[in-house]
C-alpha positions in Angstrom: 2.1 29.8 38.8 4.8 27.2 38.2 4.1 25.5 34.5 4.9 22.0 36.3 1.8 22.3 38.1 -0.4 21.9 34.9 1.6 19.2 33.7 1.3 17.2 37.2 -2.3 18.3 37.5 -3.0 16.6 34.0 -0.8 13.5 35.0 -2.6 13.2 38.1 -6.4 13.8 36.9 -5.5 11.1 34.1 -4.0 8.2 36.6 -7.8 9.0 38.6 -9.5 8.9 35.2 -8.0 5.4 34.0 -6.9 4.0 37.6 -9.0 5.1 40.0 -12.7 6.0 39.6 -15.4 3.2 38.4 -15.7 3.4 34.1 -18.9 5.5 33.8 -19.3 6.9 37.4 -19.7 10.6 38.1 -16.1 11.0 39.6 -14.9 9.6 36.4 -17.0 12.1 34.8 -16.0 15.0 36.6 -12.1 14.3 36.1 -13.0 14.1 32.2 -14.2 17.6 32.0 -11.5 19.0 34.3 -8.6 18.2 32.0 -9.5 20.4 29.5 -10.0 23.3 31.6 -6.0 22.4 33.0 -5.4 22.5 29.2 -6.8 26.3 28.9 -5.4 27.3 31.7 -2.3 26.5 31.2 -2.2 28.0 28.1 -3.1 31.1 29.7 0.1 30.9 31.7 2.2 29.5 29.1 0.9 29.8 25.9 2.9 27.9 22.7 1.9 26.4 19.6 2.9 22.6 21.0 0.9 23.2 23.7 -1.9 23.8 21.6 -1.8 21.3 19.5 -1.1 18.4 22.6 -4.1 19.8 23.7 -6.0 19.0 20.2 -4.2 15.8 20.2 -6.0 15.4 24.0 -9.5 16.0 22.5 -9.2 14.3 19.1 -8.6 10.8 21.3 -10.8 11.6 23.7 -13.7 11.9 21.2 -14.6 15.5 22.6 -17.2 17.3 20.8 -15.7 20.3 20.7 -14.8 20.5 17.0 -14.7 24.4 16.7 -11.9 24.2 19.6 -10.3 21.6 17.9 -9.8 23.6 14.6 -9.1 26.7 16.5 -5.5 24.4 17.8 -5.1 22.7 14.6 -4.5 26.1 13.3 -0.5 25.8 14.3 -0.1 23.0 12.2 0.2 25.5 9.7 1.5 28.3 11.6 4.6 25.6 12.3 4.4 23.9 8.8 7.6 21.4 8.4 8.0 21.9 12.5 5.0 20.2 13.2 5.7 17.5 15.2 4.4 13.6 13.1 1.8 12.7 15.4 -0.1 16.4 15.1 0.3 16.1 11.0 -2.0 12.4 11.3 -4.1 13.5 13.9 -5.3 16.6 11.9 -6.2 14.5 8.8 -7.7 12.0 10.9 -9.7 15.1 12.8 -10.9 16.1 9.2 -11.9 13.3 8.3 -14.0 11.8 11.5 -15.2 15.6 12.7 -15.9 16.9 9.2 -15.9 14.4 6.7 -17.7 11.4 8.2 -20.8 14.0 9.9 -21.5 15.5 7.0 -24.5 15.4 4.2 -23.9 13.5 1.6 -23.8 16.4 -0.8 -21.8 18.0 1.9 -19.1 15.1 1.5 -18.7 15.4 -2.2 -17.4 19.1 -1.7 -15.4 18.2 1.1 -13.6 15.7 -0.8 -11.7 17.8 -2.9 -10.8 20.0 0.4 -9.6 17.1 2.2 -7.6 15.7 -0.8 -5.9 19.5 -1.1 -5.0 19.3 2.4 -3.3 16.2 2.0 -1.2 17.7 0.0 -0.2 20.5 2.5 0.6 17.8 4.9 2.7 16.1 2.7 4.5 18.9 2.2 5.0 19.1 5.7 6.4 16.0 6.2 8.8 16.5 3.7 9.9 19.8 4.9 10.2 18.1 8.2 12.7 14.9 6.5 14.7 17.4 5.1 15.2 19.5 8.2 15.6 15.7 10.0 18.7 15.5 8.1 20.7 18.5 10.2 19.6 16.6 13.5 23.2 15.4 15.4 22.0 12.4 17.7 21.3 9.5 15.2 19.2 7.9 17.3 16.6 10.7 17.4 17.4 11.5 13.9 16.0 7.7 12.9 13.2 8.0 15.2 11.8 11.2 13.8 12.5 10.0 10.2 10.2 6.6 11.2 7.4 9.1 12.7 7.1 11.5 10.1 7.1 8.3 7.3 4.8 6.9 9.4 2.6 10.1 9.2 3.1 10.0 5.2 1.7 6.5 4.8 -1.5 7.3 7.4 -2.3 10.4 5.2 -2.1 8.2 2.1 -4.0 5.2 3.5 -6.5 7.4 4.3 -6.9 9.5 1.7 -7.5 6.7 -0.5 -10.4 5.7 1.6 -12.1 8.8 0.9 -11.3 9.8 -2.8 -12.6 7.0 -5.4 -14.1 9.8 -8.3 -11.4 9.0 -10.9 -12.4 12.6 -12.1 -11.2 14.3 -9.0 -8.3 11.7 -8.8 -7.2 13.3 -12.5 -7.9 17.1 -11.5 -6.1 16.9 -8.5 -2.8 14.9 -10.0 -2.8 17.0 -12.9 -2.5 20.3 -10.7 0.6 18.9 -8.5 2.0 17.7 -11.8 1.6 21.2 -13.0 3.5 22.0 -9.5 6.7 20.3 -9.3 9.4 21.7 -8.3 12.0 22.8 -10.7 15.0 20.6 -9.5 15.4 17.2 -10.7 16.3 15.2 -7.6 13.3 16.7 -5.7 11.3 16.6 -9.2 11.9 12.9 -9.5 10.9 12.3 -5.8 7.2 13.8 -5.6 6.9 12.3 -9.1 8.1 9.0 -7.3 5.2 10.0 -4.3 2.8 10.8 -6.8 3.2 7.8 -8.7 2.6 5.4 -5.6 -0.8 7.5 -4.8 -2.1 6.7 -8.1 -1.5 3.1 -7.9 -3.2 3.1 -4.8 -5.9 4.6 -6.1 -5.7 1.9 -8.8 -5.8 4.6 -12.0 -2.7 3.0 -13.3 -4.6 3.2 -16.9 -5.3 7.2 -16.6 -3.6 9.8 -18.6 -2.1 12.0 -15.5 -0.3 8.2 -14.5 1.0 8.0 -18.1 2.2 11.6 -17.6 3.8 11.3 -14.7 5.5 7.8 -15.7 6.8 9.7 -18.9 8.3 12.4 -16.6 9.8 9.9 -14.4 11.7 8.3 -17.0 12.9 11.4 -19.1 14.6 12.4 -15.7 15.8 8.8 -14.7 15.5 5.2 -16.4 14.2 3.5 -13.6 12.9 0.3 -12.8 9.7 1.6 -11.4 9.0 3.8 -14.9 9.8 0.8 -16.8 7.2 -1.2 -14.6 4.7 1.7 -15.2 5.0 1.6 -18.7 4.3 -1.9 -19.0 1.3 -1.7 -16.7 0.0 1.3 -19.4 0.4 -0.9 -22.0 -1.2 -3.7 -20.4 -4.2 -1.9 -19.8 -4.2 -0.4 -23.6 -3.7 -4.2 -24.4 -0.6 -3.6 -26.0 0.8 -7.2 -24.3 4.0 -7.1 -26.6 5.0 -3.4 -25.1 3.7 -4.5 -21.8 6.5 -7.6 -21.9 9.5 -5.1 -23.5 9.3 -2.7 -20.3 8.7 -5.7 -17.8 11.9 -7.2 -19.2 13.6 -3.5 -18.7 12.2 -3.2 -15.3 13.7 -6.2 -14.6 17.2 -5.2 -15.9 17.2 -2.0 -13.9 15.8 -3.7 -10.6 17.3 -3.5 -7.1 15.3 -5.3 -4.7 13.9 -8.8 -4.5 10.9 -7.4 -4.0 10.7 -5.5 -6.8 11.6 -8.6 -9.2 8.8 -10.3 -7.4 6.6 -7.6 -8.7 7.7 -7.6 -11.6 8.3 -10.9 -12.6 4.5 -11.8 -11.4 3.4 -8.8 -14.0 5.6 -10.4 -16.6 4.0 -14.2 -15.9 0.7 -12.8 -16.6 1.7 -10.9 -19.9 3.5 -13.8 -21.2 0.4 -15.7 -20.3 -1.7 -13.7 -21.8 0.1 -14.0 -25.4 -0.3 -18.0 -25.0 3.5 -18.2 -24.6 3.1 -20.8 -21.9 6.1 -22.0 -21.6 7.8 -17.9 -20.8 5.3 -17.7 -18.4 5.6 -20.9 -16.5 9.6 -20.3 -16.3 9.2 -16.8 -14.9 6.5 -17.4 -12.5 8.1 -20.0 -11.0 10.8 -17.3 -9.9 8.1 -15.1 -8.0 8.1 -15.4 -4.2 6.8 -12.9 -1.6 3.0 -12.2 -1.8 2.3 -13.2 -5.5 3.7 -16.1 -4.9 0.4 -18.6 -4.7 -1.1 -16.6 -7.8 2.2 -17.0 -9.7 2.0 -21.0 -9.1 -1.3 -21.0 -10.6 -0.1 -19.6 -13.5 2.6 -22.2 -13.7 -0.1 -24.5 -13.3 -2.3 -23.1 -16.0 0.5 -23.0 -18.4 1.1 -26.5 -18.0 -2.2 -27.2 -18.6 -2.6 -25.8 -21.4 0.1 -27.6 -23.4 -0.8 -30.4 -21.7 -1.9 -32.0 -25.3 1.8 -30.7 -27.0 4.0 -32.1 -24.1 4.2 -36.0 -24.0 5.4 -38.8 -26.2 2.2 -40.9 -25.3 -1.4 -40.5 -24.2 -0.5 -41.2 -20.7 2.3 -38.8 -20.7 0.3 -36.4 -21.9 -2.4 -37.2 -19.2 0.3 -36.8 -16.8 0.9 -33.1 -17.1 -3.0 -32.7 -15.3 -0.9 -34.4 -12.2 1.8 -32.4 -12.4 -0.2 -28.9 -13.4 -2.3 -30.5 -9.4 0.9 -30.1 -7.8 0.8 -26.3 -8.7 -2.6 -25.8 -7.3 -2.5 -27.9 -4.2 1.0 -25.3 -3.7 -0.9 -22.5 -4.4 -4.3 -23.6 -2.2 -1.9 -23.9 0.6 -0.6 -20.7 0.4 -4.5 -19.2 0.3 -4.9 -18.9 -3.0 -9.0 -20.0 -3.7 -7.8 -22.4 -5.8 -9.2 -26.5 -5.8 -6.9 -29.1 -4.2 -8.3 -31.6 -6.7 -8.2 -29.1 -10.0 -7.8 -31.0 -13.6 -7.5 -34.3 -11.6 -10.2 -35.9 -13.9 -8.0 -35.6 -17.3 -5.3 -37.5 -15.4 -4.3 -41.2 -16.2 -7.3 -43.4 -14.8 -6.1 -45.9 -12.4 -6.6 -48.8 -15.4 -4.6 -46.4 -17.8 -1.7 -46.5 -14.8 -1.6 -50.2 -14.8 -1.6 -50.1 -18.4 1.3 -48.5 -18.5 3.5 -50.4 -16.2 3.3 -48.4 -13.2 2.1 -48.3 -9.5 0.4 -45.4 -7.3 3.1 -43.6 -5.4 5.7 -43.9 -8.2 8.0 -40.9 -9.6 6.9 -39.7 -12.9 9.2 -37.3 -14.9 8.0 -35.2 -17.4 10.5 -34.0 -19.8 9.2 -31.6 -21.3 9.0 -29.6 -18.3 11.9 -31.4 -16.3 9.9 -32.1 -13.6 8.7 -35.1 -11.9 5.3 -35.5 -10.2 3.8 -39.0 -8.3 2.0 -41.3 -10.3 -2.0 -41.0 -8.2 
């Protein structure tokens, strides 16, 4: 029997299923159940391990309750290992985890967790088997394509797994036995340690001893940015703000990307903050852009306020930083940050201590300490 025949039959039972019959009537129905039954028979008459897993692809997204079958397919996964097609490496996890996982006991989960978070690992490996065989492919085009898809597949894993493992316990067993596994050669070494490192900070463990390991082991292998910024968010959590600031600074030095200096500028706002050097932090925060943009203007705002009483040659001058330390906030409250439109207004100059001073509502005010100007409100 001619293997187009399957492949038409499917296409054709599908355009009924979605285009013709009524949602929910029998015909529907009927055209449902057929489609698997194409599926078996054509792998009767052409058997392969793609077939196999389009076919677990088929039933995964059409919620069929067939979960023994399912595994059964999945099985090539890892019988082709870095040839598994990207779609097939996310659709397993997400099979494990909505047909195994989520219909579980709950004492049946907690076992499963540390099953699940092994076999995130496999398919990790997978996909990086599969980026490195990516690299022989000729036609650029497809080469870029399958590089996107099987990234793609390494970021669903990792979102996911995160949603399912939060025992810091397992987190630590787990990290510490792939740390015990890397490889041998220092490019690939300082890549998973790269991997492993972004999976703990999802996990937000930055504090834990397997992070400070693998930070360590990042930077005895290569000075990088990133295991500068890991040591000062160690530090930071042991409260050891002066270290924190040191590797924030050398992060900084060794930084390639804007949004990396956004990063770590934002980090070393907060640490300068946090050591009352107000006048550090308001400088650097007011560098930060991107995302921690509206909390870094708060922190300019704060700083201000808080030398508010040190930056002025007169009371109103000194009154005026709460109008400039407002524009901060207003900034930042536009930009999402919960923040009030109207915050510190009260310590400001009093409309009778404006027209003490000489000036009008709407006028420029600069204050020099800061060498900024605000409007007189």
């Amino acid at each position: 029997m001619p293997r187009g025949l399957f492949t038409n039959g499917k296409i054709c039972y599908e355009h009924l299923r979605d285009s013709v019959y009524p949602a929910g009537s029998m015909e529907q129905q009927q055209v449902i159940d057929s489609i698997p039954w194409i599926y078996e028979q054509h792998l009767i008459a052409a058997p392969s391990a793609f077939l196999k897993l389009k076919y677990a692809g088929y039933l995964i997204e059409s919620k069929n309750s067939n979960v023994a079958r399912i595994d059964e397919l999945l099985l090539n996964v890892d019988s082709l290992k870095e040839q598994t097609p990207a779609r097939y490496i996310g659709l397993s996890f997400k099979h494990l985890i909505l047909n195994h996982y989520n219909t579980a006991t709950k004492p049946e989960k907690i076992e499963l967790k540390k099953a699940i978070f092994e076999r995130y690992f496999v398919l990790i490996d997978y996909a990086n088997g599969a980026i490195v065989l990516n690299e022989e492919e000729s036609d650029e085009q497809l080469k870029s394509k399958q590089l996107k898809d099987y990234q793609w597949s390494k970021g669903f894993l990792s979102k996911y797994i995160v949603l399912v493992v939060n025992e810091p316990e397992l987190i630590e067993q787990q990290m510490q036995k792939q740390f015990d596994q890397l490889p041998t050669d220092p490019v690939l070494k300082l890549e998973r340690i790269a991997e492993h490192l972004e999976l703990l900070e999802k996990f937000n463990v930055n504090n834990s001893p397997v992070y400070s390991q693998y930070v360590y082991a990042s930077l005895a292998l290569k000075p990088s940015s990133k295991g500068y910024l890991g040591i000062g968010n160690i530090e930071m959590a042991n409260d050891q703000t002066s270290k924190a600031i040191k590797a924030y600074v050398k992060a900084l030095e060794l930084s390639t990307t804007i949004e990396e200096q956004d990063d770590i500028n934002m980090r070393l706002a907060q640490a300068f903050y946090k050591t009352k050097s107000y006048r550090k932090a308001f400088y650097v925060a007011k560098k930060v852009n991107g995302t921690n943009k509206g909390n870094a203007l708060v922190i300019c705002g704060n700083s201000i306020v808080a030398l508010a009483n040190n930056c002025g040659e007169s009371t109103f001058a000194r009154k005026a930083n709460f109008w400039l330390a407002n524009d901060y906030y207003k900034k930042a409250a536009d930009l999402g940050v919960n923040v009030s439109r109207s915050q510190f207004l009260d310590r400001a100059p009093t409309n009778a201590d404006i027209f003490s001073a000489g000036f009008n509502i709407g006028d420029d005010y600069e204050l020099k300490c800061w060498g900024e100007k605000t409007i007189i409100r």
